[in-house]
C-alpha positions in Angstrom: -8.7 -57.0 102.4 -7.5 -56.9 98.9 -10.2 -55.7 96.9 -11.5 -51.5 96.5 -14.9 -50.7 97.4 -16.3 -49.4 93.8 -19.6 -49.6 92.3 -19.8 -51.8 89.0 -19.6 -50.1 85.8 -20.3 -52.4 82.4 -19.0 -49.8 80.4 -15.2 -49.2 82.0 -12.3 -51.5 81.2 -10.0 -51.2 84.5 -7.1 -51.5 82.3 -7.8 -47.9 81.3 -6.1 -47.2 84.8 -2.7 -48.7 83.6 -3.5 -46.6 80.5 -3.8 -43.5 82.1 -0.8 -44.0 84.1 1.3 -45.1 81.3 0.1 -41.8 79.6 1.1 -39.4 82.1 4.6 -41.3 83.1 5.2 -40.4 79.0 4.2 -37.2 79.7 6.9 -36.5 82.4 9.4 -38.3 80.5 8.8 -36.4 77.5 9.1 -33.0 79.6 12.4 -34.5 80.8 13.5 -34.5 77.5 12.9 -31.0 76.9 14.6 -29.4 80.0 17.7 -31.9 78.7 17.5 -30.4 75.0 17.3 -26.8 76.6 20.3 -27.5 78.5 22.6 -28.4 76.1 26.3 -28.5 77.3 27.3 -28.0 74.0 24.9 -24.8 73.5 25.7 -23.7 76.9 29.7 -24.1 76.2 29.5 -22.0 72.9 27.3 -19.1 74.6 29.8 -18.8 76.9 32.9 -18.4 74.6 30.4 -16.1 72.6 29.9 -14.1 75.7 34.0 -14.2 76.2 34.6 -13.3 72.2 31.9 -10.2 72.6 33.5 -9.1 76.0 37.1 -9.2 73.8 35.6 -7.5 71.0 34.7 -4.4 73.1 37.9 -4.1 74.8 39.4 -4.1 71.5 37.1 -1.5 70.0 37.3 0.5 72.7 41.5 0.5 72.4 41.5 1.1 68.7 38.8 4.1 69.5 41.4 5.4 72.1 44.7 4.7 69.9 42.8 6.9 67.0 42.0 9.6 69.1 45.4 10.3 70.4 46.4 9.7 67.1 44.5 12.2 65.4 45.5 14.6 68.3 48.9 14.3 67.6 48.4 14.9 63.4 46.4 17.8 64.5 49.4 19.3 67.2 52.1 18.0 64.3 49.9 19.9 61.5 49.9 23.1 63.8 53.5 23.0 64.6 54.0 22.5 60.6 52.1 24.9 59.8 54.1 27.0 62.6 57.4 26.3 60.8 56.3 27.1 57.3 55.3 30.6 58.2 58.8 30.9 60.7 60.8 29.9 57.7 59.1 32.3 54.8 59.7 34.9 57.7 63.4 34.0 57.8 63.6 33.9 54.1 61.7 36.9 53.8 64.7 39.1 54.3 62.3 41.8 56.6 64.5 40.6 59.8 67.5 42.8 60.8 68.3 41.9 64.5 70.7 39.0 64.9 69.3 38.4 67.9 65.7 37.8 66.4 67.0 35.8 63.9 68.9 33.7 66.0 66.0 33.3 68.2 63.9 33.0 65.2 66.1 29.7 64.3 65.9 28.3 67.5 62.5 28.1 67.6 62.0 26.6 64.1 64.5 24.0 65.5 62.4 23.2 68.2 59.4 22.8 66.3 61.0 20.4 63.7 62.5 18.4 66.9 59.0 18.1 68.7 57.2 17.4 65.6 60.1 14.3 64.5 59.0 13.0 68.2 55.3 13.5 67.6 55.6 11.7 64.2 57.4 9.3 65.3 54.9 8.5 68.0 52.2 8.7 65.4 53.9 5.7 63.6 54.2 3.8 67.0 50.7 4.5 67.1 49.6 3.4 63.6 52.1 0.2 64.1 49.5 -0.9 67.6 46.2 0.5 65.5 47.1 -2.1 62.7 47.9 -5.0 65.4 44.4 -3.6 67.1 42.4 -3.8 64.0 43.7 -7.5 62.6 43.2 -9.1 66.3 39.4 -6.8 66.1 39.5 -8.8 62.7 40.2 -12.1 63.8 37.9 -11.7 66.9 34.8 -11.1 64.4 35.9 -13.7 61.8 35.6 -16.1 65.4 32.5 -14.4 66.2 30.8 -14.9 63.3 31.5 -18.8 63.0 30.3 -19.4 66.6 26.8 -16.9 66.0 26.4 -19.7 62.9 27.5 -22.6 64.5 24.8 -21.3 68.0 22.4 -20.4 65.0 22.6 -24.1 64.0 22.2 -26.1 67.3 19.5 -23.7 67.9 17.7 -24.3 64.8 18.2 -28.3 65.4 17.3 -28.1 69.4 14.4 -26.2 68.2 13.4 -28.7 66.2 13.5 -31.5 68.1 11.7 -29.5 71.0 8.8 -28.5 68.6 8.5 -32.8 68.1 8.7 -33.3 71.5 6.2 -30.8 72.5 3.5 -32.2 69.6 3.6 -35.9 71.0 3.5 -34.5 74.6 0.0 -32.2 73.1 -1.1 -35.5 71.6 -0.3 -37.5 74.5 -2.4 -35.0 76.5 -5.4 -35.1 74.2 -5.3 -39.2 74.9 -5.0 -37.9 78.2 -8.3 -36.2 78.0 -10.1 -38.8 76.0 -9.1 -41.8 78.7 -10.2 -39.9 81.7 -13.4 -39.4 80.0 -13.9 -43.3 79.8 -12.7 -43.6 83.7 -15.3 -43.5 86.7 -14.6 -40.3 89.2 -14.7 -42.8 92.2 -11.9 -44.4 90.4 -10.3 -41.0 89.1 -10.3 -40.1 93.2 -8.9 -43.1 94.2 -6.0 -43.0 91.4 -5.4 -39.7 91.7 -4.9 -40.2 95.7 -2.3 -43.0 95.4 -0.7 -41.5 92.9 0.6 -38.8 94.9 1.7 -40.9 98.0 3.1 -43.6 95.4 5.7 -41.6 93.8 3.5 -41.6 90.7 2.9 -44.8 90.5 -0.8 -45.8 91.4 -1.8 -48.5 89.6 -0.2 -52.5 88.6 -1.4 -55.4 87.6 -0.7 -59.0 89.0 1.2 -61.6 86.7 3.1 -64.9 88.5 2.0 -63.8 91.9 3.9 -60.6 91.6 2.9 -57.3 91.9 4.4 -55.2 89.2 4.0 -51.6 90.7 6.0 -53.0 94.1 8.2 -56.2 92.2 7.2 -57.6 95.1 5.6 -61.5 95.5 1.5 -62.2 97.0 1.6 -64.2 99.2 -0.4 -67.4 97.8 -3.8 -66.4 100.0 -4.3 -63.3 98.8 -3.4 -63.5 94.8 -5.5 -66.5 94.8 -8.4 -64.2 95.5 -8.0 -62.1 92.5 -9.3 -64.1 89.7 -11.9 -61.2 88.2 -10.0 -59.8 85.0 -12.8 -56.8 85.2 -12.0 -55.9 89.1 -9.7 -53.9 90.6 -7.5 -55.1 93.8 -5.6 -53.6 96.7 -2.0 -54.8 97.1 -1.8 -56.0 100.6 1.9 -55.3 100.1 2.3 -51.5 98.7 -1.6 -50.5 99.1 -2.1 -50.1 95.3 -4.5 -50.9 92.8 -4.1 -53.9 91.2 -5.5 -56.1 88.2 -5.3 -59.7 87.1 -3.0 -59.6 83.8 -4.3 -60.1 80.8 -2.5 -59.6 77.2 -4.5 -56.0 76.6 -2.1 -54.7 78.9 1.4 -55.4 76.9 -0.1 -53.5 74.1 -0.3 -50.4 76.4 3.6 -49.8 76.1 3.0 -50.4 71.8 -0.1 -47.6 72.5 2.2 -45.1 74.3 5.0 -45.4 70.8 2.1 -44.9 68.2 1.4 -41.7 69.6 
C-alpha cells in the first residue's frame, strides 16, 4: 500500500511536513553549533595555562611570604644581638670593670656576637638576593597572567557573541516552529511525530525521478506511478515514510530555513 490513511483537509498544504522537518533539523544543527562554540579548544587550551599560571603564582607568593619571614626574623635576632654589643662595648669602655677575667670574658662574648651577627647578615643578603629573583619571576608570572585573563576575556566576549546570534535564530526558528504546527493536522502531527523517532529524525520526503529523497533509494516503476496527487501524502514502500510528489514549493524550503 503506498498511500496514509488521512482525512482530507482543504486548508493544509502537505509540504508543511517537509517544512516542519526542515525546521527542526536547523534547530539541532544550530544547537550543534553552540555546544562546538562552548567547547572551544582554543578557550579550553588558554584556561588551562591560566589554571597552570595561577597554581605558579601561589607557589611563588607563598615562597616570597616564607623568605620574608625568616628574613625579618633574622633582622630582628641581628638587631637584638646589636643591640647586645652596643651595650657590652659602652660597658667595656665604661672603665667600671676591674677583673681581667670579666673583661676577658666580657670580649669574648662581644666577639661572638659580632661573628654570629656577620653570619646572620650575611644570610640576610642570601635571603634578599632569592626575595628579589622571587618577586621578578611573581612579576613576570602576573605580567603573563594578565595578557591571558585579556586574551580569555576576548574569546569570551566573541564566543559570547556569536552564541547570543545563534541562540536568536534558533528562538526564531522555534516561533516558525510554533506557527507551522499550528497549520498541520494532529492525525498528521501523530503520524510525523511517530516516524520521526524510529527514522532517525527524518520522517518525511518527497518523490522526484522515481527516487525517494529521505531513503536515496529508487520506486520501483508500480508504485511511484501511483503517486501522482501533488496534495497527498504517500508511504514509501521502501523506508515506510511519508512521501510527496515534488513540486518546485519545496526547493524554496531550504531558501525559507536561511531567511530566518
Amino acid at each position: 500500500m503506498t498511500d496514509f490513511s488521512f482525512s482530507a483537509s482543504s486548508n493544509f498544504d502537505v509540504v508543511n511536513l517537509l517544512k516542519l522537518q526542515a525546521i527542526e533539523n536547523t534547530i539541532q544543527r544550530e544547537a550543534k553549533k553552540i555546544d562546538e562554540l562552548r567547547k572551544n579548544e582554543e578557550l579550553s587550551s588558554r584556561e588551562e595555562r591560566l589554571r597552570e599560571i595561577n597554581e605558579k603564582l601561589d607557589k611563588l607568593e607563598k615562597k616570597y611570604r616564607e623568605l620574608e619571614t625568616k628574613r625579618k626574623k633574622m633582622e630582628d635576632e641581628a638587631g637584638i644581638q646589636s643591640e647586645k654589643i652596643r651595650r657590652n662595648e659602652q660597658k667595656l669602655f665604661s672603665g667600671t670593670i676591674t677583673s681581667a677575667k670579666e673583661l676577658m670574658n666580657l670580649q669574648n662574648e662581644v666577639k661572638i656576637l659580632k661573628e654570629s651577627n656577620e653570619e646572620l647578615e650575611n644570610k640576610i643578603l642570601e635571603y634578599m638576593i632569592e626575595i628579589d629573583d622571587v618577586l621578578e619571576e611573581i612579576k613576570e608570572a602576573r605580567e603573563r597572567k594578565e595578557k591571558l585573563e585579556l586574551c580569555i576575556s576576548s574569546l569570551k566576549k566573541d564566543l559570547g557573541e556569536k552564541v547570543e546570534l545563534v541562540e536568536k535564530r534558533i528562538s526564531a526558528l522555534n516561533e516558525e516552529r510554533k506557527n507551522t504546527i499550528s497549520i498541520i493536522p494532529e492525525e498528521y502531527l501523530q503520524k510525523y511525530e511517530e516516524l520521526k523517532n524510529k527514522k532517525a529524525g527524518i520522517a518525511v520526503g518527497y518523490l522526484r525521478d522515481g527516487f525517494c529523497s529521505a531513503c536515496s533509494m529508487e520506486i520501483p516503476a508500480a508504485e511511484s506511478e501511483k503517486m501522482t496527487n501533488l496534495h497527498q501524502i504517500y508511504r514509501c514502500p521502501l523506508c515506510g515514510r511519508m512521501i510527496m510528489v515534488y513540486r518546485e514549493e519545496i526547493d524554496r524550503i531550504s531558501e525559507e530555513m536561511d531567511s530566518i
